[in-house]
NUGULO-288804 format. One record per residue: residue in one letter; x, y, z of N, C-alpha, C in turn. Coordinates in steps of 0.1 Angstrom, whole numbers, plus 5000, padded with zeros to 4 digits. Last residue first. Layout:
<atoms>
AXYZXYZXYZ/...
</atoms>
This chain:
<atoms>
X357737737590357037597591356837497576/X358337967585359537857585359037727589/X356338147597356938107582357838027581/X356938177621355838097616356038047602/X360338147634359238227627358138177626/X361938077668361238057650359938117651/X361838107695362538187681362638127671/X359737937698359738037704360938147692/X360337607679360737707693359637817689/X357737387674358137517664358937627682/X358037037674357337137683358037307676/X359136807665357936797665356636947667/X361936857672361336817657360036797658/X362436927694362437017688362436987673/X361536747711360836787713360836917701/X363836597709362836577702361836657701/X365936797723366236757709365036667701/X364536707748364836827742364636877729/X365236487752364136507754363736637745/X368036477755367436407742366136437745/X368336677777368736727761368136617754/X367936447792366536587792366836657781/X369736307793368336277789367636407786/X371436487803371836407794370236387786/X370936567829370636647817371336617804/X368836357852370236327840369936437830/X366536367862368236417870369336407861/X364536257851364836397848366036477854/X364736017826365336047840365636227838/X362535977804363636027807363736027826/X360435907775360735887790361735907799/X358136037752359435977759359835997773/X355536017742356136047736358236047735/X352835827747354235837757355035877742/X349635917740350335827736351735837741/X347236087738347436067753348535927748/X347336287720346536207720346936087728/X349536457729347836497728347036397730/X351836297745351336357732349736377738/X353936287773352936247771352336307759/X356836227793356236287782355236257772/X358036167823356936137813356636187805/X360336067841359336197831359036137825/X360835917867360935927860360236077858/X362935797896362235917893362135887876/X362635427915363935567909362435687902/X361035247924362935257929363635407924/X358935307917359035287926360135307933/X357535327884358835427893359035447908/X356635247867357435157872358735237877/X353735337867354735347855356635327856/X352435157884352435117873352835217861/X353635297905353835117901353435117887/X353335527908354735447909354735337899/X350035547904350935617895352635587893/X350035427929349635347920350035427905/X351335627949351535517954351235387934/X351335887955351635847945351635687940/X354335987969352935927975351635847965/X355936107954356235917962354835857967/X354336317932355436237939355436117943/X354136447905353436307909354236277921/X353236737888354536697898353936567905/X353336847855352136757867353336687874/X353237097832353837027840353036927855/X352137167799351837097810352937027820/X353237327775353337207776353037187795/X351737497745351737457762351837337763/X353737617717352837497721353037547738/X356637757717355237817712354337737718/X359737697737358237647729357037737725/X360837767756361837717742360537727732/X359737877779360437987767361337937759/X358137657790357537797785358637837775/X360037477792359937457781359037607775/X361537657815362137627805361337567792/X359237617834360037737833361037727815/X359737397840358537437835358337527832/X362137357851361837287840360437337832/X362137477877362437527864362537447849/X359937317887359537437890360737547872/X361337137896359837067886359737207879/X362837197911363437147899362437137888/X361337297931362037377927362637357911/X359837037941359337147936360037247928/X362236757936362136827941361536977930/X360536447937361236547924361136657936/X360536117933360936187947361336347936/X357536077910358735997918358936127927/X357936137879356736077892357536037899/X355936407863357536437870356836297880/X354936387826354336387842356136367850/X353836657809355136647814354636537830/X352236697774352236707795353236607796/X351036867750352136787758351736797772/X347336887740348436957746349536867751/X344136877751345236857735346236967737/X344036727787343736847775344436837764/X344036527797342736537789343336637779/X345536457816346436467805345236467796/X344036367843344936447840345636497827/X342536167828341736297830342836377835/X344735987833343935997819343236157820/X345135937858346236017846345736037833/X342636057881343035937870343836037861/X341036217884341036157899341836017889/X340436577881341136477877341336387887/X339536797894338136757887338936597885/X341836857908340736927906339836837902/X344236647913344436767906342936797902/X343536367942343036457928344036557924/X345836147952345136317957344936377940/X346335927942345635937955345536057958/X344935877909345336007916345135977931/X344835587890344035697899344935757906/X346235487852346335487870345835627876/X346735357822346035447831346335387844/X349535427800348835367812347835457822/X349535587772350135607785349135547795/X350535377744349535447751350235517768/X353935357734352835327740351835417741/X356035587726355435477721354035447718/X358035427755357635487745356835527731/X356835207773357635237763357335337759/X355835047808355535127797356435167789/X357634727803357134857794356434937808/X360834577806359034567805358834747806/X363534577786362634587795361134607793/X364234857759364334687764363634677779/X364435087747363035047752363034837754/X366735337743366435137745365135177748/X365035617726365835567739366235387737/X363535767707363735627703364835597711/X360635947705361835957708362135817712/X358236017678358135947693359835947697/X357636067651356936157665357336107679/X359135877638359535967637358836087648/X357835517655357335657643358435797649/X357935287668358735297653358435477650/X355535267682357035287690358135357676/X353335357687353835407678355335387678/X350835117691351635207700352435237691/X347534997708348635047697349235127702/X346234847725347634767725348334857713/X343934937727344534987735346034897736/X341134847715342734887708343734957719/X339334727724338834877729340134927722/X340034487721338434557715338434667714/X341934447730342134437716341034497711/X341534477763342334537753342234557739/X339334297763339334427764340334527759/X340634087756339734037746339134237747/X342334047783343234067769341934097756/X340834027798341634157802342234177787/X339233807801338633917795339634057794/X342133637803340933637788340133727789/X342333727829343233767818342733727805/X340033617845340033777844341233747830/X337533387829338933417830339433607832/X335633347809335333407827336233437837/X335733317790335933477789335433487810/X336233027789336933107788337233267795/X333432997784334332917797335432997799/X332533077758331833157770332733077782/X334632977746334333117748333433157758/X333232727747335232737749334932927749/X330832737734331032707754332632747757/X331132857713330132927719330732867732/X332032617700333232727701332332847712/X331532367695332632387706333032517709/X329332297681329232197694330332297701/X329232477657327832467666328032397680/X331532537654330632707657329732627663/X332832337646333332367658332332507658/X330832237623330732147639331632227649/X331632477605330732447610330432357623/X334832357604334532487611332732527614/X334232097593334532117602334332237608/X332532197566332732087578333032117591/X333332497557333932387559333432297567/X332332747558331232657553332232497554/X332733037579333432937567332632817567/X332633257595331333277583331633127576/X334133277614332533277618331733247607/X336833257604336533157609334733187612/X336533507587336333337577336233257586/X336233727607335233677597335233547596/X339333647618337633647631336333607621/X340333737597340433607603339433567611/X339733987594339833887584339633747588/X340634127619339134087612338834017601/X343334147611342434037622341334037626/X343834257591344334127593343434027604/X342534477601342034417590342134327591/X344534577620342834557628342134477614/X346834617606346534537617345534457618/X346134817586346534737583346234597590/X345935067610344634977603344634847595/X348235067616347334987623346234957622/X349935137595349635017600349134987608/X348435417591347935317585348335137586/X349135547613347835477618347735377604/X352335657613351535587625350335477622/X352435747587353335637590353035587603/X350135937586349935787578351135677581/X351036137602350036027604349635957594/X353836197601353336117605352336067610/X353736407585354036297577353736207584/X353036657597351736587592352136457585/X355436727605354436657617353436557611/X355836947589357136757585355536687597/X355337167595354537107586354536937584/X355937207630356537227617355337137611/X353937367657354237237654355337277639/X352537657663353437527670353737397667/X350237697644351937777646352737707657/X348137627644348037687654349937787651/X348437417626347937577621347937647627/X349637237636350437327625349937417620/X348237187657349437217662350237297648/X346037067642345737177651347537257656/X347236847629346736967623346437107629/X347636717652348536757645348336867639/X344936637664346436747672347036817662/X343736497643343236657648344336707655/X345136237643345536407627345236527631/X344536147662345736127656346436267649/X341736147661342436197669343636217667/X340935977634340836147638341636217649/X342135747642342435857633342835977629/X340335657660341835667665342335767652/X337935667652338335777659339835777666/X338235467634337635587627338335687634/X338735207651339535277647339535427636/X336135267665337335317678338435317664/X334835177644334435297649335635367659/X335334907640335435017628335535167639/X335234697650336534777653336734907648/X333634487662333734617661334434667661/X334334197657335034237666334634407670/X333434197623334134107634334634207644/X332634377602332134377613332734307625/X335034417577334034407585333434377596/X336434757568336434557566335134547572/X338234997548337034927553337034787557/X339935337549339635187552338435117556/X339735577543340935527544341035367543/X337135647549337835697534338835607539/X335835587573336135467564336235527548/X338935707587338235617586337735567578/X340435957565340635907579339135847578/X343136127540342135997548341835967555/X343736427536343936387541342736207544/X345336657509344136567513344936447525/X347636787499346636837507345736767515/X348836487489348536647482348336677501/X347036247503347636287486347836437487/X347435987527347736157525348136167510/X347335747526346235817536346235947536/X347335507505347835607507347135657520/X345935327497347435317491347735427500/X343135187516344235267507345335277509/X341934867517342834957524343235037514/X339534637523340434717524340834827523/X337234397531338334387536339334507528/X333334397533334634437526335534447538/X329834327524330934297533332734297527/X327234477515327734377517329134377524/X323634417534324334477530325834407525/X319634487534320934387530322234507525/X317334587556318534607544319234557544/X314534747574315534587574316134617564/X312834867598313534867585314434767585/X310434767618310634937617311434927601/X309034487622310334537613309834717613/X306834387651306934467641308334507637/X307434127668306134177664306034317655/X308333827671308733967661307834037658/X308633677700307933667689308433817682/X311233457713310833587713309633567701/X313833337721312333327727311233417728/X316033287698315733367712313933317714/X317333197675317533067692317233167707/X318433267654318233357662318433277678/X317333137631318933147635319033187647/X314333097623315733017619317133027625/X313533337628313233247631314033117634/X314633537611314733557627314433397636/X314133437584315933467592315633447611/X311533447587311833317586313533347589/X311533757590311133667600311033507599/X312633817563313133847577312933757586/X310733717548312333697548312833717558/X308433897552308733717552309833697554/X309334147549308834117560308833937564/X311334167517310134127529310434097539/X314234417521313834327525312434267530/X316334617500314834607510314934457511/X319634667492318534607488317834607500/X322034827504321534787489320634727482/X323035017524322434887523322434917510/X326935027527325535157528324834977520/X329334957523328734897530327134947535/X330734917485329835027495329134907513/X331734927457332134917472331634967480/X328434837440329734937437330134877457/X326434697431327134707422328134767426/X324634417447325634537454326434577438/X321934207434323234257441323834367441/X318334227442319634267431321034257442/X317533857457317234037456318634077445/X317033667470317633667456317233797452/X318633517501318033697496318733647479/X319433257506318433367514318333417513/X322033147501320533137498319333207499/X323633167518324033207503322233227496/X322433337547322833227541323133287528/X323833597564322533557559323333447552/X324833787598325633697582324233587578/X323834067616324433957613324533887595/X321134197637322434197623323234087623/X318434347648319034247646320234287635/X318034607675318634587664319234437657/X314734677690316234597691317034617680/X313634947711313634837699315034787700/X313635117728313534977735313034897724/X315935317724314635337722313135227729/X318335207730317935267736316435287739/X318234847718318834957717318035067727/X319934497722318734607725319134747723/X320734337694321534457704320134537710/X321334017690320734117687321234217696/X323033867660323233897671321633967671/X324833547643323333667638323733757661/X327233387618326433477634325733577633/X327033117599328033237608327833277619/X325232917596325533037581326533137588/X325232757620325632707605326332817597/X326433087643325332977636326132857623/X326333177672327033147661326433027655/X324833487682324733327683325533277672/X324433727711325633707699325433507695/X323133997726323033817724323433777711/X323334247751323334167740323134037736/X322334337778322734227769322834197757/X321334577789322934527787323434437783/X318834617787319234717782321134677782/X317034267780318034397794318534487785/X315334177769316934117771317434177780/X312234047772313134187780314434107777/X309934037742310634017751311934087755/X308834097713307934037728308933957736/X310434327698310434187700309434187715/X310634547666309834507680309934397687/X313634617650312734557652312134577668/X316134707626315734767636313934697642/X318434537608316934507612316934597623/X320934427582320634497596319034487601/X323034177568321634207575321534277582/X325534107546324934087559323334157558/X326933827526326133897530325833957538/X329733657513328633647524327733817525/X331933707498331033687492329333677498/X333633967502333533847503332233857499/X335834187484335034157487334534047497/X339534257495338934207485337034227495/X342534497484341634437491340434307489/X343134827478343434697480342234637491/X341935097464341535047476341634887473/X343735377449343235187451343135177459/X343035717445343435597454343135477447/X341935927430342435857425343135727429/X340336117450341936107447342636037440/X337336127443338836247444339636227443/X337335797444336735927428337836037430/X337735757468338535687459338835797443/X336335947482337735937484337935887474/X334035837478334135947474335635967477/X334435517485333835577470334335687473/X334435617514335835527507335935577494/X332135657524332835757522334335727514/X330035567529330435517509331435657510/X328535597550329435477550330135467536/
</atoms>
């Protein structure tokens, strides 16, 4: 987790941003009692919120935000969310005791560690040769889990890339855009773990009486709402990022309701599998372009198109013929009335969207496809 440090030392980066001042707490423990291997239990307290997470093993993991009070152990000398202080066995179990509001007895700490809690961001995500991704690039904290899906939105991001300009199909310019894609979105996910934090952890009066009388029932009332859980799934799982702005993505209108360019590429089921694929997601698994054709396409057309990017392009680009039948792949890429294409990136994000009867569009499809992608008569060397 102090991979930020070792980044910072190599490259000389600033990691804007700030500390806070709250605390946290991990605990791998025994408890005399069944939550379920699917419950969790998240409580918002005076001091913030403590959770527990049953874990596999059928220990639990407690964590959460400790009072100002409650650990006069050494402090944290350097940026790090790696622990930094042990913890008695006392301490613990007067925390567990005090906050927790489970019905449980604590019958043995396996390890417990205080840790501390940080909001930011490097200046950069690419120096030289070097590349930043997760928590080299960025740190905050725990509100919302966001660290990990955004670690691996990263990785994904860069692994195409990199793979596409070593492979000899892609130009080198490719690698410029992954810091102009993901570092605002880590930028994003900070901003709003920033906020999620100070409201859980803030000692104000008031924000204390609304954690203890209003905010546990307005959330749990809430989240029973299908579009409050639809929207609270989205943001958790990040499936609202979208590159529309970035130099890798082809920049048509995108007025109208979406899918955009851009975007993620919407998921929808296959009424007739492609093999193992029963969903556009598992159709477009592989690290590779895919071409989806959805609508009324005649075979033969699908047939020379696919024909065509084989001998403009080095890279495989996937063709997948969707027709009318098709029924939930229509709708929800809003090709009910008319035929689209789909152009789809590795890392399954809509790279552009074209009417494939108009060879108007399909040259602008073309024409992008030929800043991102190394023809067939280019060299390797000219990357």
């Amino acid at each position: 987790m102090a991979a930020f440090l070792e980044s910072q030392f190599l490259t000389g980066q600033e990691f804007g941003g700030e500390t806070y001042t709250q605390k946290g707490l991990l605990a791998d423990v025994d408890l005399a009692v069944n939550l379920g291997m699917q419950k969790m239990r998240l409580n918002l307290t005076r001091g913030g919120f403590v959770g527990v997470l049953p874990l596999a093993s059928g220990r639990y993991r407690l964590f959460g935000v400790v009072p100002p009070d409650f650990h006069r152990g050494p402090e944290a000398d350097n940026l790090s969310h790696d622990a930094y202080a042990s913890l008695d066995d006392s301490d613990l179990r007067h925390w567990f005791e005090s906050y927790f509001s489970v019905d449980a007895k604590l019958q043995k700490i396996v390890w417990a560690a205080m840790f501390r809690f940080h909001s930011r961001i490097s200046r950069s995500f690419r120096i030289g040769h070097s590349f930043l991704v997760g928590d080299a690039a960025h740190i905050h904290n725990p509100a919302g889990g966001q660290g990990l899906n955004l670690a691996v939105g990263d990785a994904v991001n860069l692994g195409w890339k990199l793979a596409q300009v070593i492979n000899g199909e892609a130009p080198a310019s490719l690698l410029e855009t992954y810091e102009n894609e993901r570092r605002p979105v880590a930028a994003a996910v900070l901003a709003r773990t920033d906020i999620g934090f100070k409201l859980e952890t803030s000692t104000s009066p008031v924000a204390l009486w609304m954690r203890t009388h209003v905010a546990t029932r307005a959330i749990g009332l809430a989240c029973r709402l299908p579009p409050v859980r639809k929207l609270f799934f989205d943001m958790f799982s990040q499936l609202w990022i979208a590159y529309r702005t970035s130099t890798a993505i082809d920049h048509p209108d995108s007025s109208g309701r979406g899918p955009h360019a851009g975007d993620r590429a919407p998921y929808a089921t296959l009424s007739n599998p492609r093999g193992s694929a029963r969903d556009v997601m598992a159709l477009t698994h592989s690290p590779n372009y895919h071409i989806l054709l959805i609508g009324t396409i005649d075979p033969f057309q699908a047939a020379q198109l696919r024909n065509l990017l084989a001998a403009r392009y080095t890279a495989d680009i996937n063709t997948h013929l969707l027709t009318g039948n098709e029924t939930e792949v229509c709708r929800v890429y809003r090709a009910t009335k008319s035929t689209k294409l789909v152009l789809v990136r590795p890392d399954g994000h809509i790279a552009a969207i074209a009417n494939p009867f108009s060879w108007e569009t399909i040259t602008r499809v073309l024409g992008h496809l030929d800043k991102v992608l190394l023809r067939a008569d280019q060299h390797r060397d000219e990357r």
